[in-house]
C-alpha positions in Angstrom: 0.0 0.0 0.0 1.2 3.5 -0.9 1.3 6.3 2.0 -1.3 8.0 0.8 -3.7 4.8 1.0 -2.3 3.6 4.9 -3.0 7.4 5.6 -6.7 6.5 4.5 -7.0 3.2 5.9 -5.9 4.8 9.0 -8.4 7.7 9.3 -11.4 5.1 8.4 -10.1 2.9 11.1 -9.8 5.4 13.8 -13.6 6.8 12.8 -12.4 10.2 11.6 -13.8 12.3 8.2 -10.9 14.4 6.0 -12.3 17.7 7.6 -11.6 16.3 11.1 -7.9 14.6 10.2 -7.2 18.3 8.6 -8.3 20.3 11.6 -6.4 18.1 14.3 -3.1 19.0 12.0 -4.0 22.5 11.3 -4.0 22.0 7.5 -7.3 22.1 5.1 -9.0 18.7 4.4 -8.2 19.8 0.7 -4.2 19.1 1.4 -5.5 15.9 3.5 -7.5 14.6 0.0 -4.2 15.4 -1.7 -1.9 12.8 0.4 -4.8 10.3 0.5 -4.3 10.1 -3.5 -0.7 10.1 -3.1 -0.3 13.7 -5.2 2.0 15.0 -2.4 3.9 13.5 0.9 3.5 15.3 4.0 6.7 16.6 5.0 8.1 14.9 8.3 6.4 16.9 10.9 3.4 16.2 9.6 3.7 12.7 9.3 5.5 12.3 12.9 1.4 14.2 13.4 -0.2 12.0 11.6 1.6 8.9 13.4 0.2 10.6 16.5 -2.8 11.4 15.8 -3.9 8.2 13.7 -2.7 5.4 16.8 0.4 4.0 15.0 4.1 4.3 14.3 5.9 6.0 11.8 7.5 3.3 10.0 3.8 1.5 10.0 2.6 4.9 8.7 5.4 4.9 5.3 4.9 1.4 4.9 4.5 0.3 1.5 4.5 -3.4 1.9 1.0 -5.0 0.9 -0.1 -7.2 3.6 -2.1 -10.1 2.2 -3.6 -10.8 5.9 -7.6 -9.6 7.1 -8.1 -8.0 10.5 -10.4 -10.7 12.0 -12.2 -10.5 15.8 -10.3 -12.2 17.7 -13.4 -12.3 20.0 -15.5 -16.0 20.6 -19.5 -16.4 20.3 -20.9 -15.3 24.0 -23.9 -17.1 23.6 -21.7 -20.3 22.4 -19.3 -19.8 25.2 -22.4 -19.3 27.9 -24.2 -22.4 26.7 -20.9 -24.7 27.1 -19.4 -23.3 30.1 -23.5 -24.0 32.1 -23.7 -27.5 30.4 -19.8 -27.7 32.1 -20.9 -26.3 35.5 -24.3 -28.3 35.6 -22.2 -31.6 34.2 -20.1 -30.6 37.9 -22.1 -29.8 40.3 -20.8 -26.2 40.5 -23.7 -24.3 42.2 -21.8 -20.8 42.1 -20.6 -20.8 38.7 -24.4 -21.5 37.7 -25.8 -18.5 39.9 -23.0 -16.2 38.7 -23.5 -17.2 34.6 -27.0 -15.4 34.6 -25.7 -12.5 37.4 -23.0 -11.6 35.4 -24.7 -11.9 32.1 -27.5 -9.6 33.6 -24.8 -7.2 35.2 -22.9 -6.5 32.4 -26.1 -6.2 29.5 -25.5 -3.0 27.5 -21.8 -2.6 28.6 -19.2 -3.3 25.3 -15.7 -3.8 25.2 -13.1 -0.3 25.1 -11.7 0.6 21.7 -12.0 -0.1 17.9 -13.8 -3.3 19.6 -16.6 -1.1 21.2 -19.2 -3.3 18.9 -18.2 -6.4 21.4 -20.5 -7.4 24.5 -18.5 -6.9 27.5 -19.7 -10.7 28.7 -17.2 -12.1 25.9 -14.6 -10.9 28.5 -15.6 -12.8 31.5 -16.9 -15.4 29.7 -13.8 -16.0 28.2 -12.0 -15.9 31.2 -13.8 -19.0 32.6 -13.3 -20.8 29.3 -9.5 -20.4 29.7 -9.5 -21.6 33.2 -11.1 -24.6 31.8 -8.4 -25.3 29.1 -5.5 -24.9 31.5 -7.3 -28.1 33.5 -8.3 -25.7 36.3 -12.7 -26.7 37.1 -12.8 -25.0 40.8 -16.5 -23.9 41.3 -14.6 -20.9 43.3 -12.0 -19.9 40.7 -14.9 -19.9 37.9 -17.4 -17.6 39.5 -14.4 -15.5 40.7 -13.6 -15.1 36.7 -17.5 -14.8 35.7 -17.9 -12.1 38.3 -14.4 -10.1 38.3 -15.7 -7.0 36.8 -19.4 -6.7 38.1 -18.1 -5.3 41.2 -16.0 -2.3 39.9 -17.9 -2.1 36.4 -21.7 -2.3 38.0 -20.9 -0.5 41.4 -22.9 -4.5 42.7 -21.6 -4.6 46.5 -19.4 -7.7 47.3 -22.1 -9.0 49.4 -24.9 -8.9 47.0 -23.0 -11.6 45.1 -24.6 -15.4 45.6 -21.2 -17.0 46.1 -19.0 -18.1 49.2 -17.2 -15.5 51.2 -14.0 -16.4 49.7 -15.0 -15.4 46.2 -16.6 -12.5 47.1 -13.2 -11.3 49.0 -11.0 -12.1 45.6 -13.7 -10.3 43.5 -13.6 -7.3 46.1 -9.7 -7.5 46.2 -9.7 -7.1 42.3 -11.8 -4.3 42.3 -10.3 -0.7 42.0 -13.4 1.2 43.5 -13.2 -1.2 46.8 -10.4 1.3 47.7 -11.4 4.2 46.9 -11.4 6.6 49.5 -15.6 7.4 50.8 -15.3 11.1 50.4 -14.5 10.0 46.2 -18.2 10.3 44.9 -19.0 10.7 41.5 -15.6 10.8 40.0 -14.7 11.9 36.3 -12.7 10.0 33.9 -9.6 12.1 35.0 -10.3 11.8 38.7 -11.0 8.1 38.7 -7.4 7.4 36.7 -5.6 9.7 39.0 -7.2 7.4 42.1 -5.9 4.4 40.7 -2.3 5.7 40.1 -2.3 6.4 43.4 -3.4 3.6 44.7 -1.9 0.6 42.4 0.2 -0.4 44.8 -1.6 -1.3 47.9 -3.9 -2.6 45.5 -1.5 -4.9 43.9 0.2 -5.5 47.8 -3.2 -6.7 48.5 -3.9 -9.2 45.8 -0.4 -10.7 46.4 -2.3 -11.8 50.0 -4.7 -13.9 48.4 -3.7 -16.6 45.8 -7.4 -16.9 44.5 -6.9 -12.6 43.4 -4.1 -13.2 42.2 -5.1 -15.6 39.9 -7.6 -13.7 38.7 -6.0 -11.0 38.1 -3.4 -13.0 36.1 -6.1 -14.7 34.0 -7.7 -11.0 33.3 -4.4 -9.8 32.2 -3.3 -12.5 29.8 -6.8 -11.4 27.8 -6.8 -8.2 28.0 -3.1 -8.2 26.6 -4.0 -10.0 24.0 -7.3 -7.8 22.7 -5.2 -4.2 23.8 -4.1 -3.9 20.0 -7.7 -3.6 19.1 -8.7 -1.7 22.5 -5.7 0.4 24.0 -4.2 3.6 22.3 -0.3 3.0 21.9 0.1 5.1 24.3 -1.6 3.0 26.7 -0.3 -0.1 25.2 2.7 1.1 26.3 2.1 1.7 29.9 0.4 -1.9 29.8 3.5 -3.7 29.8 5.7 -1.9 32.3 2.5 -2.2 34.4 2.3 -6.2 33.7 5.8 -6.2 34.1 6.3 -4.6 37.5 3.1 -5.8 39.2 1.9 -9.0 37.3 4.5 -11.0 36.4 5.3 -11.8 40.7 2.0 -12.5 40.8 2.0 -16.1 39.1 5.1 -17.1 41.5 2.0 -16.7 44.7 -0.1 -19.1 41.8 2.8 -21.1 41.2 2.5 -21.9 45.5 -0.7 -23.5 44.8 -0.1 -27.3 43.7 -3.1 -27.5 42.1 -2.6 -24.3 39.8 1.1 -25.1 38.7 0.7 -26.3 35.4 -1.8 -23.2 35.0 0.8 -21.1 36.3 3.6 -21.7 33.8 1.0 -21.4 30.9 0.5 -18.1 32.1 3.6 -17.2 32.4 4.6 -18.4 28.7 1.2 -16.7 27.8 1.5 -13.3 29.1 5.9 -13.4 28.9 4.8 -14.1 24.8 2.4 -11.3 24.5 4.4 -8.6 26.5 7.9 -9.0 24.2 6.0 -9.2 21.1 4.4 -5.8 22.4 7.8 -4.5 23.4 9.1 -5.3 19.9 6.1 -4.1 17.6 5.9 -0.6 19.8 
């Protein structure tokens, strides 16, 4: 593909008309048109802009290799994934993992996934969760409703002892949540307000998962997906501060796993999983 045409592709993909690309780089749409059909090159300060401004780097932004590969979802069927993992949990016995299917389902309807994915269900994320748990061997009634219900505390404001599970899931699901420590007087926070919280709290909050091997698996799980869907959700930006965050406080996590016999094998999968993910990250950025 020429420059002109990534410059294009780019602007569809990040949802954005000529007019609004031309007015974020103080040029008219006019000299925007003229790139897109490859009649002029934006000098360097521009494009070192447009790299900015369109998510990506400056060598993906001059590069005129073709790719032959399509962008696919790397998202699963929720309704597929609900169906197998109840069949599982009823084939078990596992009472909590069948109250929390419909309570998370129910919790999370209307809420979508962050990004260029923003068409996704958020219950694809949990949902998957549980499904990986069950592929690294692990079938713990506990571990699975702690996955299905990870997020209904912090993203549904649901109070840990609403939840229809044992205490001990309700403690790892309060430990993973972000607005269990926020401090009373907080309120209704902003966007700006609520990141600046969690800055200032990450490590207590990670101090405290570190306590409980159930949380910390959890949040280990969580992390491995949400690396591997942050090309499609996270800014690079973000992406960025994603992997010195998974370095500094995830990565001792899956040694307090790793103490659990029962969740070795799922600890070194993790490890490969999320070590994989975070130096191909490191590499493409």
């Amino acid at each position: 593909m020429s420059v002109g045409s990534n410059i294009a592709a780019l602007r569809r993909r990040n949802s954005m008309t000529q007019e609004q690309l031309a007015e974020k780089l103080a040029v008219s749409f006019q000299a925007v048109s003229a790139w897109e059909r490859d009649e002029h090159l934006p000098e360097l300060r521009k494009l070192v802009a447009l790299a900015r401004i369109l998510d990506t780097s400056l060598d993906a932004l001059v590069d005129e290799t073709e790719h032959p590969w399509e962008l696919r979802d790397p998202n699963f069927d929720p309704e597929h994934q609900y169906t197998w993992l109840k069949a599982q949990a009823q084939g078990l016995g596992l009472t909590q993992t069948l109250a929390a299917l419909p309570l998370m389902r129910e919790k999370h309807a209307g809420q979508f996934r962050k990004g260029k994915v923003a068409h996704v269900p958020y219950c694809v994320h949990p949902l998957t969760l549980a499904c990986h748990a069950f592929a690294m061997g692990i079938g713990e009634d506990d571990v699975l409703a702690a996955l299905l219900l990870h997020d209904v505390v912090e993203d549904t404001w649901t109070r840990p002892e609403e939840l229809p599970v044992s205490e001990r899931v309700r403690e790892a699901v309060r430990l993973v949540s972000y607005n269990t420590y926020y401090p009373p007087e907080a309120g209704c926070l902003s966007a700006r307000e609520e990141k600046e919280i969690k800055r200032r709290i990450k490590p207590d909050y990670y101090a405290h998962i570190r306590e409980n091997p159930l949380a910390a698996l959890i949040k280990c799980v969580d992390r491995c997906n949400n690396l591997s869907c942050m090309a499609d959700g996270f800014t690079r930006e973000k992406q960025a501060a994603y992997v010195v965050e998974t370095e500094r406080y995830i990565l001792p996590l899956l040694d307090v796993i790793k103490a659990v016999p029962a969740w070795n094998r799922a600890a070194w999968l993790l490890r490969y999983q999320i070590t994989s993910l975070l130096e191909t990250f490191k590499r493409v950025l």
